[in-house]
N, C-alpha and C positions, 0 to 999 in steps of 0.2 A: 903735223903732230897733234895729239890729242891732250884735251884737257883736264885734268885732275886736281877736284877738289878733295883734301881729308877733313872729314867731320871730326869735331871732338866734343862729344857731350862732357857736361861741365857741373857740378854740384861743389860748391866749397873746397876749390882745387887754387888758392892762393899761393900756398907754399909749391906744389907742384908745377904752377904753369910759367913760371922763371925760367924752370930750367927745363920744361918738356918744348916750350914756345922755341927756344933755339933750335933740339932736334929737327922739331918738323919744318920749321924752316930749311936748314941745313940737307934735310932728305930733299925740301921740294927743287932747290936750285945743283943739288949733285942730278936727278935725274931731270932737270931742263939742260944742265951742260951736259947730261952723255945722250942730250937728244931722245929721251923718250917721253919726254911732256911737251906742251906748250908753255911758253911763259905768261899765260892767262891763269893759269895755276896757282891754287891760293888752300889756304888753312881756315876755315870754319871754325867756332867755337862758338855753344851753346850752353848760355850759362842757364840753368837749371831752376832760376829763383835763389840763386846762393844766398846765404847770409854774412857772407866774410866780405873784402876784396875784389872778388874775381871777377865782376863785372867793370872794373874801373882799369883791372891789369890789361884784360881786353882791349879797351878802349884806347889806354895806352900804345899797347902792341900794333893795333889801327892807324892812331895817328903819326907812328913811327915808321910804319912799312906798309905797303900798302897790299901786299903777301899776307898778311893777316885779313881775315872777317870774321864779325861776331854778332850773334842775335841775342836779346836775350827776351826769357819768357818773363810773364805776366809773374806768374808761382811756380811753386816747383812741381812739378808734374811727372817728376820718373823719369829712370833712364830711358825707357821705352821710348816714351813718348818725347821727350828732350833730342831726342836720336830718332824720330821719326819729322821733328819739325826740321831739323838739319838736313834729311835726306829729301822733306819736299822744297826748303827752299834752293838747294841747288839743282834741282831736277832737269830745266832749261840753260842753267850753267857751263856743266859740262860733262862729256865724254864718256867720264868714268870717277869714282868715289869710292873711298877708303874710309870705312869708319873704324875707329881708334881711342879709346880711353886717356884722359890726360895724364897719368901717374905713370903708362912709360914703361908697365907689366909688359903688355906686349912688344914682341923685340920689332922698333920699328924697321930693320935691314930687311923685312920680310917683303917690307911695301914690295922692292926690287924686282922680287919674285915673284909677288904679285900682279905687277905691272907687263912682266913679262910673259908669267898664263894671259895676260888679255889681249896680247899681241897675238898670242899663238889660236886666238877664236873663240877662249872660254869669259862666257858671259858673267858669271859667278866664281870669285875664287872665296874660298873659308882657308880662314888661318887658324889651322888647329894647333896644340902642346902639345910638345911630345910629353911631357908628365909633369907631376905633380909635388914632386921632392921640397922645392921651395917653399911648400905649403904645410902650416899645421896639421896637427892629427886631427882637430875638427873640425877645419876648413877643407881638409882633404876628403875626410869619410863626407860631409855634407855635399860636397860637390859631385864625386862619384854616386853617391844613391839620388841625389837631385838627375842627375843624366838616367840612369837605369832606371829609376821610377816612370821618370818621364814617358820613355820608350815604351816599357810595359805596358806603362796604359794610354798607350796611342797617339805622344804626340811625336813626332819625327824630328827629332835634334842628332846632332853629330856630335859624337863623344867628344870633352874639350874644348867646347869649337862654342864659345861665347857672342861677341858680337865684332869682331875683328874679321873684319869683311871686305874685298871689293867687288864692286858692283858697277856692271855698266850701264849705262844711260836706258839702255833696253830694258834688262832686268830691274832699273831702277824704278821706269813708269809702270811696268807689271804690278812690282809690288806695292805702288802707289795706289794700283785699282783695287785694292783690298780697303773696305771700308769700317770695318770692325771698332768698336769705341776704344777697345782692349785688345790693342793689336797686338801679339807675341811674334815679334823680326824674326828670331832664330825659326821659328817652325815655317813660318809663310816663307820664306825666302827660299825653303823647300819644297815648296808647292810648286813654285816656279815653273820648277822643269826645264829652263834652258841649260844650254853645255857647260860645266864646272868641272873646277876640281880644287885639290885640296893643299895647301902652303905648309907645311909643319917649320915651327920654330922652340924655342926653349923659352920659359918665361921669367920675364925677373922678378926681382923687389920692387917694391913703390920704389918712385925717385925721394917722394915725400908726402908726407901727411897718412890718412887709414883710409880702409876700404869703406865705399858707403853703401857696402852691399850686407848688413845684417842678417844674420841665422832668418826674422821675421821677413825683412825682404826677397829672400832667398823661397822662401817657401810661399809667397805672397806670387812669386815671378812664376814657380811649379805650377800652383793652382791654378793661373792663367793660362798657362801653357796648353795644360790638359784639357781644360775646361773649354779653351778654344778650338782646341784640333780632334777630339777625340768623347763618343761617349760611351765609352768602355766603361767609366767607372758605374754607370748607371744598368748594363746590365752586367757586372758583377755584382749585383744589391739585387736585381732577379735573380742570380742565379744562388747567391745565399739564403734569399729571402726561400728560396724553393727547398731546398737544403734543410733549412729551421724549420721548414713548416712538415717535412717529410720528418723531421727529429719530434716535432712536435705530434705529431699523429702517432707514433711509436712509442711515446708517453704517457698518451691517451690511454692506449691499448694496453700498457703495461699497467695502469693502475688501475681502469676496468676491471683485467683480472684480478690483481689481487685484492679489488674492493669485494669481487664474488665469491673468491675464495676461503675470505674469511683472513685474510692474513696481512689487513691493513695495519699499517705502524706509522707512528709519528714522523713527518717526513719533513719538517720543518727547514733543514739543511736544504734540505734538495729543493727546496720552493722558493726559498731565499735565493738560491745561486741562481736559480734558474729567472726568478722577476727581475734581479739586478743585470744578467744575461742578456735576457731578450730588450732591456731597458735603454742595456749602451747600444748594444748594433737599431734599434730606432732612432735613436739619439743622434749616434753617429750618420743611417741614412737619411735621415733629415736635413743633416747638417750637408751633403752632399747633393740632395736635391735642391737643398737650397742656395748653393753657388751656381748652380745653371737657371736655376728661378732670377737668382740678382744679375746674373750677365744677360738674359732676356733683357730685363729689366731696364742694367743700361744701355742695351742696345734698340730699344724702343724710344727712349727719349733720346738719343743721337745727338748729345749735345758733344758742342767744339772740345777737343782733343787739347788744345792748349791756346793759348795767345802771346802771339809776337808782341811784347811791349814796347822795343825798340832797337834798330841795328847800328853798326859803326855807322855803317853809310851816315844815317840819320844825326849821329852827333859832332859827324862834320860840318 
């Protein structure tokens, strides 16, 4: 039988991890008794730098069962990255790995069927929603144009399909050889290319507490995304830039004449729209070249991605 760890990345999840800590317990010892796991099988949790609890609940959970394990970071370093120290330190662990959010959105009965595509050969299974009804009207519209943006301009995400994943051992060192300071999981794990497929479930409510994913983080995870996988948006900024300057030339010409013709007039409107115009779209391509200037950037100085400051193991 095979070994299964579930990662649970962890930010100020106090209230939540009472009662998510039993699920995943509960999921790991139903599929050790219907024989699809080993009992080497254990729960991960990556506390994030939290500021509340969550690294002492941890500890607790450790010294009580020995099904539980937990790392935690130096500071808080993002889900990305919190979910990236998880997936490397169990990487010679085990088998196969499930990462998981602690708050319990995702329905964990899915693992099952998860567990199950990995029987069947598939190296990557994604656990996609089937929709979005439990969600507000502005978490809803943000989340759907954060996906279709995404796509548009080139980075290869799966509609729904957040970070609620298994992954096996194989797929797991693949994507460990991606070296990127700014790694975005959801698109690299695309890259992949081994055999997948896809888990649909329904998603809940929190069990407790808020989401730590704000409108700015939200958009802070796009930028990444894009910026990593794709430079589409750099020539759409060619191909506008060609565009203005063809609009520009046609302006030229239009005022040429009627500077000869004798039939110049006060254009004061038209020169004002037009400098505040050409003002923002520089403004804005700037600011565009300028997130692939700052991701050189950090990816020239290559500095550590995070720090293990200390695990359960370590406060036995």
């Amino acid at each position: 039988m095979e070994t299964l760890y579930i990662i649970v990345p962890c930010y100020n999840e106090e209230e939540a991890l009472k009662d998510s800590s039993k699920e995943f317990k509960n999921k790991i010892n139903q599929l050790i008794k219907s024989k699809k796991i080993s009992k080497d099988s254990k729960v991960l949790f990556i506390d994030d730098g939290s500021l509340d609890k969550t690294w002492s609940i941890i500890k607790d959970l450790s010294n009580k069962d020995s099904i539980y394990k937990g790392i935690k970071l130096s500071k808080n370093k993002g889900h990305q990255n919190a979910l990236l120290a998880g997936l490397e330190y169990v990487c010679d662990k085990c088998d196969m790995c499930i990462s998981i959010d602690a708050d319990l959105q995702d329905d964990i009965d899915a693992i099952d069927k998860m567990v199950d595509d990995y029987y069947k050969g598939y190296e990557i299974v994604y656990g996609v929603r089937d929709s979005r009804e439990n969600d507000g009207f502005l978490k809803r519209f943000t989340a759907q144009f954060f996906y279709k943006i995404m796509n548009v301009l080139g980075a290869n995400t799966i509609y729904n399909h957040a970070d609620y994943r298994l992954l096996s051992n194989k797929a797991l060192t693949y994507l460990l050889e991606y070296k990127e300071s700014n790694l975005f999981i959801r698109g690299v794990v695309r890259e992949i290319g081994l055999n997948s497929s896809i888990v649909y479930y329904e998603r809940n409510k929190r069990i407790a507490g808020k989401s730590k994913y704000s409108l700015k983080k939200m958009f802070n995870l796009a930028m990444n995304g894009v910026t990593s996988f794709s430079v589409k948006p750099l020539s759409i900024i060619t191909l506008i830039g060609f565009i203005v300057s063809i609009f520009s030339f046609m302006i030229m010409v239009y005022t040429l004449i009627v500077k000869f013709t004798g039939h110049t007039v006060p254009g004061w409107t038209f020169i004002t729209i037009s400098i505040w115009l050409i003002g923002g779209i520089q403004m804005l391509f700037l600011g565009i070249l300028g997130e692939y200037i700052g991701k050189i950037y950090n990816e020239v100085k290559n500095r550590p991605k995070y720090f293990i400051e200390r695990t359960t193991d370590d406060e036995k």
